[in-house]
N, C-alpha and C positions, 0 to 999 in steps of 0.2 A: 716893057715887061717888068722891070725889077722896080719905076718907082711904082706904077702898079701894088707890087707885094708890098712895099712898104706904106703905101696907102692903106692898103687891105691889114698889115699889123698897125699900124696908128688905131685905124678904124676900133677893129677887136681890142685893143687895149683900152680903149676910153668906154666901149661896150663891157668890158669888165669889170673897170673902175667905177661906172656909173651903177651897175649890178652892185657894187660890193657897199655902194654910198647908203643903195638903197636898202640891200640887208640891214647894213648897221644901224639904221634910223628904224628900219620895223624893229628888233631887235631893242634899240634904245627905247623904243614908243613901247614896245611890248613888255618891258624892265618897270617902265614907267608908271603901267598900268597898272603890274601888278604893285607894284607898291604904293598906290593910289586905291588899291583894295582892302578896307580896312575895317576886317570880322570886329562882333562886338555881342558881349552875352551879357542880358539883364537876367535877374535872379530874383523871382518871390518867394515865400516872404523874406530870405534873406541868405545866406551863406553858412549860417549857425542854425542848422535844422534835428528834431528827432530823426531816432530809426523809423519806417514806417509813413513820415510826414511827407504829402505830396508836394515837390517843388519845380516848379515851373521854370522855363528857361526860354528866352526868345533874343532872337538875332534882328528885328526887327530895327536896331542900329547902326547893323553894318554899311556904311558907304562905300559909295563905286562912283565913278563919274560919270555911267551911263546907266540912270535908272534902268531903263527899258531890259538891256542886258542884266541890271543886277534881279529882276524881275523872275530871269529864267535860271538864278544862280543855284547850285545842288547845296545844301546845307546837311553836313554831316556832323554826328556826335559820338564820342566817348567819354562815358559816365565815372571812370576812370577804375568801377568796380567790379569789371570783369563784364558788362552790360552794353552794346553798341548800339547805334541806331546810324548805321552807313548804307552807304548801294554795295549789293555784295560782293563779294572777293572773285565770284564762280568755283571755289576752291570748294569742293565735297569736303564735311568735315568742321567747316569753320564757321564761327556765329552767322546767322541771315546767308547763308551762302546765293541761295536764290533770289532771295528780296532786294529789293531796290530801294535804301528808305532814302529817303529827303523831307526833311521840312524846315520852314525859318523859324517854327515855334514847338517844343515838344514838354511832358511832363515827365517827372521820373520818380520811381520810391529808391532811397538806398535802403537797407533793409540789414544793414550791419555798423556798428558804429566806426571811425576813422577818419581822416582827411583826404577825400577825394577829389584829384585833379580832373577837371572837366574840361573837355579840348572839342575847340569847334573850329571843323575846317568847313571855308566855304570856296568853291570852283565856280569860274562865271564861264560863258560862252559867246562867242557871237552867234549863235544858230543854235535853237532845239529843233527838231523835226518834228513833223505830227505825230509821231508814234512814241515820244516825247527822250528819243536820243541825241545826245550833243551829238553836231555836226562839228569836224575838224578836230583840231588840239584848243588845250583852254588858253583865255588866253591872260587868267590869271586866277592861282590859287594861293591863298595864308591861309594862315591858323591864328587861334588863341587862346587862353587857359584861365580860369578859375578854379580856384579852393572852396570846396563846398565843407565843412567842420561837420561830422551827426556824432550826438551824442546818443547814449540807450543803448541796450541791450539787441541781439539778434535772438529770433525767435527761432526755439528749433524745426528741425524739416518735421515739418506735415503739421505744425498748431499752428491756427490761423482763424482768423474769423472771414469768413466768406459771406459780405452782404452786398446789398444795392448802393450807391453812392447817398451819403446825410442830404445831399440837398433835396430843397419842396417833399420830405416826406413828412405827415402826416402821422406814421407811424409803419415801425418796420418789423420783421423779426432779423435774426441777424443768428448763423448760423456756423458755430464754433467747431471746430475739425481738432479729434483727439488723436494722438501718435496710437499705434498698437500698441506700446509698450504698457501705455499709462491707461487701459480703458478695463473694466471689470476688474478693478482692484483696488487700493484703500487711495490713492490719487483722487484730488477729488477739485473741480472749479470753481471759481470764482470771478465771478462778472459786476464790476461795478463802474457808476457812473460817474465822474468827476466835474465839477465848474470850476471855471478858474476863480468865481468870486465865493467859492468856499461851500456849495452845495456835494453834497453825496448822497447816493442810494447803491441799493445792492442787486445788481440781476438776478443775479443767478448765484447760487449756491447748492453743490448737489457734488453727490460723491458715486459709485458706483457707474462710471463712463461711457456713455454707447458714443461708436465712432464719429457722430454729429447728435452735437448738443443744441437747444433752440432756445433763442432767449430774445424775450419782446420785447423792442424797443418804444415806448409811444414820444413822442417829439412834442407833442400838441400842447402838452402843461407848463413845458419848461420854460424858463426864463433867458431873456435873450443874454448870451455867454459865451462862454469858450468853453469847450468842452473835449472831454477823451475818456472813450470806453478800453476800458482795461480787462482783460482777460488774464487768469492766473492758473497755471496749475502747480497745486499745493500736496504735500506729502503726507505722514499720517502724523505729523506732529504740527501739520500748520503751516510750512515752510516754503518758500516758494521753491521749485523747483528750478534750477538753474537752465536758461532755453523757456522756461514755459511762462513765456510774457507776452503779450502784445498788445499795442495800443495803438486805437484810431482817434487822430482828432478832427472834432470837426465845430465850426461855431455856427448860435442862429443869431443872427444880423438883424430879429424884429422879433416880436412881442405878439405870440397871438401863435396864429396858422399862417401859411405863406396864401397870396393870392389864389395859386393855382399850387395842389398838393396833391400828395399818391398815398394813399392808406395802406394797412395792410395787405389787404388784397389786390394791390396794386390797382386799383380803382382809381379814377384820376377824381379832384371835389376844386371846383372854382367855389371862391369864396364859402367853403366846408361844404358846398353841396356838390352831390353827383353827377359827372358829369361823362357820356357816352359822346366822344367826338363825332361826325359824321360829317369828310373833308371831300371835296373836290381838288384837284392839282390842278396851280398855278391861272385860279379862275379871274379873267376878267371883270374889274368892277362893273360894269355895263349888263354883269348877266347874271350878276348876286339876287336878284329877284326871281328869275327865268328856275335857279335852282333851290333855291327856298320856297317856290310854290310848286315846282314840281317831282321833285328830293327829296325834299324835307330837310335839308342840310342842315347843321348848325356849328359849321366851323369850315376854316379855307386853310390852304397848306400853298405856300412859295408864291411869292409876288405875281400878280398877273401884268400886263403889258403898259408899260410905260417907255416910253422913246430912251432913256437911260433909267439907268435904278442906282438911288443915290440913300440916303437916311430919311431925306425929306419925303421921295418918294414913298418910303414903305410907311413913314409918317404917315400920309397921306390914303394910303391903304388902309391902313387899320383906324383910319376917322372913318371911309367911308363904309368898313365893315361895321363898326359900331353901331351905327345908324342903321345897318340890318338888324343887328343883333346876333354879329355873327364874332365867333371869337377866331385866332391868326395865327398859325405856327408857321413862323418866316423869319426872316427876309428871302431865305432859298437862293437869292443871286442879287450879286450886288456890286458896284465897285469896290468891295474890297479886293476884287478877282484884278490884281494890281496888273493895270495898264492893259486888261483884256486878255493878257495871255493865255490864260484857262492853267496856269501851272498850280494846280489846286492845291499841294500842298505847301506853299507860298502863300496862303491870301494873308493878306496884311493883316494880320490881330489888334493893332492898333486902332483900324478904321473901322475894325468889329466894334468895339470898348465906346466907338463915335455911335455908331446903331443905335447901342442899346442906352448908351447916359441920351439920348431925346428919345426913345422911344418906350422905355420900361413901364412908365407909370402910363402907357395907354389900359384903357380897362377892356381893349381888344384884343389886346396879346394874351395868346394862348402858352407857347413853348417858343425858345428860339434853333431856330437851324440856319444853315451856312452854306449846305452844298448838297445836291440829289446824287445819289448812287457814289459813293467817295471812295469804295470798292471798285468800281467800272474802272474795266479796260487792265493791261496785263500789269508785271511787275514794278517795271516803272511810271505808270500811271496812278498808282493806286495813291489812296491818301492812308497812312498808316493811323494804327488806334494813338500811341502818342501826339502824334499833331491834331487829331480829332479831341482828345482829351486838354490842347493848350485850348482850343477854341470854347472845350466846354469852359476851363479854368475863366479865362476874361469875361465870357459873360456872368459868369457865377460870382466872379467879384464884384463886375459891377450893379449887377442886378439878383439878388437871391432870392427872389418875388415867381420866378420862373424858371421851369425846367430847359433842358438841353434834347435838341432829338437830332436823331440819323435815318436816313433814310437808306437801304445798303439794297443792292442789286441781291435777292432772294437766290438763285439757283445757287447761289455757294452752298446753300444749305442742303442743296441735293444729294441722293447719297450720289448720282454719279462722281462727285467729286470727293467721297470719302464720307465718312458717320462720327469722325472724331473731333474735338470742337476743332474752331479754324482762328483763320490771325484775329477774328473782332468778335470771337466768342469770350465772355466772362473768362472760362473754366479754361480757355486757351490764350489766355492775352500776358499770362507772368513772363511770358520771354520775352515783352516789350519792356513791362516796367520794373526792373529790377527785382525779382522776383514776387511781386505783392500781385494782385487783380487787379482788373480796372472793366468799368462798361460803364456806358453813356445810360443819362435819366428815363429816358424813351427808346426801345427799340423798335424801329418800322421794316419793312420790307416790301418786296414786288416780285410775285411770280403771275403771270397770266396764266393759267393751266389747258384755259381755250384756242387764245392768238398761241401760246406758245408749247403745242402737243407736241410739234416738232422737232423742237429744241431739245438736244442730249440729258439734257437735267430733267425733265418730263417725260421722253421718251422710252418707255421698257417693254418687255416682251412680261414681265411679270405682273405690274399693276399699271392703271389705266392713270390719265393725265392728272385726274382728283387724287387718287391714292399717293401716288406721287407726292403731288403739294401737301397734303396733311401730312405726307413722312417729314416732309422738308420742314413746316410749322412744328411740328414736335419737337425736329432737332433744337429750330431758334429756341423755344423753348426751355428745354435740357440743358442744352450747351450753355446757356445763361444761367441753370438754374434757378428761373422762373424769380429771377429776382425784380425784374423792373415789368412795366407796361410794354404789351407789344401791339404796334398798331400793322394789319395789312394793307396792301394798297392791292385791291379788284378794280375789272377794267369790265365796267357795264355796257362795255359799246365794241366794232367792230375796229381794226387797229389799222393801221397808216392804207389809205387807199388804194396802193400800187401794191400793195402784198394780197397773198390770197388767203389771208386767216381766213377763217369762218366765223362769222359774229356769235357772241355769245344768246342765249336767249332768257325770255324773261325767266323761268323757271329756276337758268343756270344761273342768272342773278341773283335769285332769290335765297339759293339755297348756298349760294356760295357767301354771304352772309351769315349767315345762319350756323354753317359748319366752321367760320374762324372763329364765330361767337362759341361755340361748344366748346372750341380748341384753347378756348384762354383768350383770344382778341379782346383787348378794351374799347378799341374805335376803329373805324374803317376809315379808310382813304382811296376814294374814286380814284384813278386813273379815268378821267373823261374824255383824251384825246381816243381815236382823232376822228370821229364819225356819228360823233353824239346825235347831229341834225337826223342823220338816215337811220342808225341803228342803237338807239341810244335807247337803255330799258327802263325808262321814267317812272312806269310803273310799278313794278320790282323794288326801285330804289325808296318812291315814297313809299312801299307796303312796310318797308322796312325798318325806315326812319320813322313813319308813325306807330309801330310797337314800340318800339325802342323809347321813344318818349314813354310809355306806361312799363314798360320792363325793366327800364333803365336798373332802377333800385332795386330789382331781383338780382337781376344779372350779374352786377357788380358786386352782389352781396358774396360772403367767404362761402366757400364747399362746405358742404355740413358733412357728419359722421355719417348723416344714411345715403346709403349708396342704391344706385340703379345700374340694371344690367339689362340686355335682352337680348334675342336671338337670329339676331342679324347680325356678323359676324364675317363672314366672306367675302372675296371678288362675286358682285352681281347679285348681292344678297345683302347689303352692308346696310345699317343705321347706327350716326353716331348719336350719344346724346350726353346731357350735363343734369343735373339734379341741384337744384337749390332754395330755402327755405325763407318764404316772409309771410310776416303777420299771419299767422298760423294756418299757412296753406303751402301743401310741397308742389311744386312745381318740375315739371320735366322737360326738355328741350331734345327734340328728336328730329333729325334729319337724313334723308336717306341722301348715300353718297352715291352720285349715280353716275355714271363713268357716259361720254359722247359714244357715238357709233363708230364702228372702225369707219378708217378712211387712206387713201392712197396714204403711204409715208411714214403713217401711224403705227410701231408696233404692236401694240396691244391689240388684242382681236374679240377681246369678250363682246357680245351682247345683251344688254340689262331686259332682263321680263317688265311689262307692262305694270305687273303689280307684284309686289313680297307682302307675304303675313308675315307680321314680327308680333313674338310675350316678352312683355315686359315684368321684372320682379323690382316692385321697391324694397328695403331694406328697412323693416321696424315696423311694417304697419299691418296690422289685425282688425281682423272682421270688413264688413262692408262698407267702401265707399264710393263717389264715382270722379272720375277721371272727364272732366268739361276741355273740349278741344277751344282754344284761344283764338278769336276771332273765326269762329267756324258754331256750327248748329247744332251739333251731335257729340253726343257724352260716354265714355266705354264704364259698364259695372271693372270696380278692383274690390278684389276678393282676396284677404290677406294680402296687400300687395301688389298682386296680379292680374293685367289685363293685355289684350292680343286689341291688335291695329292694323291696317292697313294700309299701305304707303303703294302709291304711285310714283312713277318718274320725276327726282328732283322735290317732293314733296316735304314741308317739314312740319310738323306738330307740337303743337304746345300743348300743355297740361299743365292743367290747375287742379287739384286734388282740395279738398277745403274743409271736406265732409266732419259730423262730430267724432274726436276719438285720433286725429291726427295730433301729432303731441312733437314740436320742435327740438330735434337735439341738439348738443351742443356740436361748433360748428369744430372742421376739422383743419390741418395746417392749408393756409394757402397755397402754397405748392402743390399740393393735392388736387390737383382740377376734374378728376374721377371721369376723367375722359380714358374711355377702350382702346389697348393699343393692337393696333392693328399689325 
């Protein structure tokens, strides 16, 4: 019995000791680790920046001994100017409280001069989970710091120039925000343009202040430079006002026009001509023919199907698009998605920079993108406007030939989720980058308002699934203030086969064209999955794409001064329409918005009548002329202006006015897209 217990304490004491060995070696291993974690922050253009100038910051050096794990590591930052980009606190109150940032690559403005310390801490894990939460404790975090030096002036609150990003434009306006204090009084601005090799001009000069001032930029004459637009507000002696400065620099890298550029009207021009995208998603080279003879396509969106996707691979894509005649906005998925893990915002920025030095000079690239819907999925999935902005930053360095695009999950723009801009809106993104704006070359988006009537962001008791999406299209819009290109993405076909959408049909094809064209779209992008074979509206798509080819150059043209109006106006009574002027004929673009049948699940309950009479009034035009419907047989008399139509279900009409005595005005700001708001 007793050497028993004394067997039984031997035993438990070396079970102990062997416990405690084994602690101290995880423990030491875990010491080890973290100290074999070794953050690390590059800096462009350099550490000695203006107020205002955009500088880039990538962790892209930090080493770990386990790739794989450093893959899924949280990269967090402090700009050291009262500006953070962390996973939030959950503390009500405190910067990002709810946000979850992470990226290995971010941009930032400081926007006040100083020496700011910038601290990047990185956390690894052995486990994220699919919903992209670490699993367990880390099992290693450091930090590290740089001095970033700005010198300049800070601008005071509310003067700013609010425009589209310098890159591939063409030519822009660029629109200056005056304090209250300074507007309708002897204060007066000044806009002038700088080179660094010694050119100057003067924008704008004008006194008497309304709270936005608008001043033309054209890009197209200048010579390739460094450049920075300076805004001033001056007092009645000349003087600069102390706060009323600010300067944007930006350089053109070539001589001429970029390949591919955005004019004023935010009209996209491949080599200065016009150009109307019309994409399929993610289409197989095998079947580039199948939609070009029956689509009418002339451009493809995110790599189609290859066994791995590498540089060579999208290489490879866009020879054999070329050969179509089709132009590329990709690569959309790639190894840089480091090691497969899908931690989006982590993609290696590096192996982006690989992309585009073998791929830029294809003369099939269209725009580059990186990653579909980078909004999808909840807080800590998302990929924030900063790291979207490092990825525009590297491609834009290496290639300035081409724009940047995003492609973002659309229902954010629903009102159900609020009407106020959101984290990747223009007019709501200063709380990322140190108080200045920021938005990408191209805005895209996806709502289905067919497959998706269901879905909370479509779903209302007040307007039907289309109303809906045109509120949601306004907002992108608005909340961008209508600074860049916006392409949508419609889904011509019935959606994944185990679900019970309802397929769209050819009319709702047709017309659902038609009305993002009214709304301001510059290009459409198919969503084709996933039932094209059975419910795929071919013919819809080509009716579409073959106007487009002859309207192109209407379309894109700026809003003119004369306006149209009519008389459909209502739920179940609605036409939208756009009004724009060439070669001396007014044209009108009218489409009825015509809402599905109710259906089980559906709150909306309207039912659309067979037919609306709609009058239409143009704006400027006297005596008799007539009104030729486009690609149709029958003509309406306008009488001062004025003529009445009839619309069917889904229906849309064109109008060519041409007659002697139409007289072109001069045209009106582009932002002005003289679309009715509903």
């Amino acid at each position: 019995m007793r050497n028993m217990l004394l067997h039984s304490i031997t035993t438990s004491r070396n079970v102990i000791r062997t416990l405690l060995i084994g602690v101290l070696i995880l423990a030491t291993a875990s010491i080890a680790l973290a100290q074999d974690l070794i953050p690390a922050i590059e800096i462009q253009p350099g550490t000695s920046v203006e107020v205002g100038e955009e500088v880039y910051l990538s962790a892209t050096r930090t080493t770990y001994p386990d790739a794989t794990i450093l893959g899924k590591a949280r990269y967090e930052w402090d700009f050291g100017d009262g500006y953070t980009y962390k996973y939030g606190s959950g503390i009500v109150g405190t910067p990002y409280y709810y946000l979850k940032c992470s990226g290995i690559a971010v941009t930032h403005y400081f926007m006040k001069p100083g020496n700011f310390t910038v601290t990047l801490k990185v956390t690894v894990w052995a486990e994220i989970d699919a919903a992209g939460y670490p699993v367990g404790s880390p099992l290693a975090t450091n930090t590290t710091t740089r001095v970033i030096s700005v010198t300049g002036e800070a601008p005071m609150a509310g003067f700013e120039i609010q425009r589209a990003p310098f890159h591939n434009r063409l030519a822009q306006y660029l629109y200056v925000q005056i304090p209250a204090a300074y507007q309708r009084n002897e204060t007066s601005l000044r806009v002038t343009l700088k080179g660094a090799k010694g050119s100057s001009s003067t924008l704008l000069s004008k006194s008497n202040l309304a709270a936005e001032e608008r001043v033309f930029l054209d890009h197209k004459p200048l010579a390739q430079d460094d450049y920075v637009v300076i805004a001033e507000l001056l007092n009645a002696g000349g003087a600069r006002i102390s706060g009323g400065l600010w300067r944007d620099k930006f350089s053109k890298r070539y001589s001429g026009i970029p390949k591919v550029g955005i004019d004023e009207n935010n009209a996209f021009r491949v080599n200065g001509e016009l150009f109307f995208p019309i994409s399929p998603y993610m289409l197989d080279n095998g079947r580039f023919s199948t939609y070009i003879n029956q689509a009418g396509i002339n451009a493809l969106n995110t790599e189609g199907y290859y066994s791995t996707h590498t540089p060579s691979t999208f290489n490879d894509y866009l020879n054999v698009a070329n050969a179509s005649g089709l132009m590329v906005t990709g690569p959309g998925r790639g190894d840089y998605d480091t090691n497969n893990l899908d931690v989006r915002y982590n993609f290696d920025v590096d192996r982006m920079a690989t992309y585009v030095q073998l791929n830029k000079n294809s003369s099939a690239l269209f725009a580059w993108n990186w990653d579909d819907e980078p909004n999808l999925g909840g807080y800590h999935l998302k990929v924030y406007a900063p790291t979207l902005a490092a990825w525009a930053y590297v491609h834009h360095r290496e290639d300035p030939q081409h724009p940047t695009y995003n492609l973002f999950v659309g229902g954010d723009w629903s009102k159900y989720y609020g009407t106020t801009p959101n984290l990747y809106d223009y007019l709501g993104s200063s709380m990322f980058f140190g108080g200045k704006k920021w938005t990408q070359d191209i805005f895209s988006f996806d709502i289905y308002p067919i497959a998706g009537r269901k879905h909370p962001a479509l779903n209302f008791v007040d307007m039907g699934p289309y109303a809906a999406y045109l509120d949601a299209l306004d907002r992108v819009r608005n909340n961008n203030k209508n600074l860049v290109p916006v392409i949508p993405a419609l889904q011509p076909c019935k959606g994944m086969t185990d679900k019970t959408w309802d397929p769209v049909t050819e009319g709702q094809v047709y017309m659902e064209t038609w009305i993002n064209v009214i709304h301001g779209a510059k290009g459409i992008l198919w969503f084709n999955y996933f039932d094209m074979a059975n419910t795929g509206r071919w013919t819809a798509m080509k009716k579409f794409s073959d106007q487009m080819k002859v309207l192109a150059p209407v379309v894109l043209g700026p809003a003119p001064v004369r306006t149209v109006t009519d008389t459909a106006n209502t739920p179940l009574n609605r036409v939208d329409s756009m009004i724009r002027e060439k070669d001396g004929a007014v044209y009108v673009f009218a489409a009825r918005v015509t809402e599905p049948d109710p259906m089980e699940g559906a709150k909306y309950m309207g039912v659309e009548p067979e037919f609306i009479t709609v009058s239409f009034t143009i704006s400027g035009l006297t005596g008799s002329a007539a009104a030729t419907v486009v690609d149709e047989v029958h003509t309406h008399a306008v009488t001062d202006g004025k003529f009445t139509d009839t619309f069917a279900k889904n229906a849309v009409h064109i109008y060519k006015i041409a007659d002697t005595g139409v007289t072109i005005l001069k045209s009106a700001a582009p932002r002005n897209l003289r679309v009715k708001k509903k």
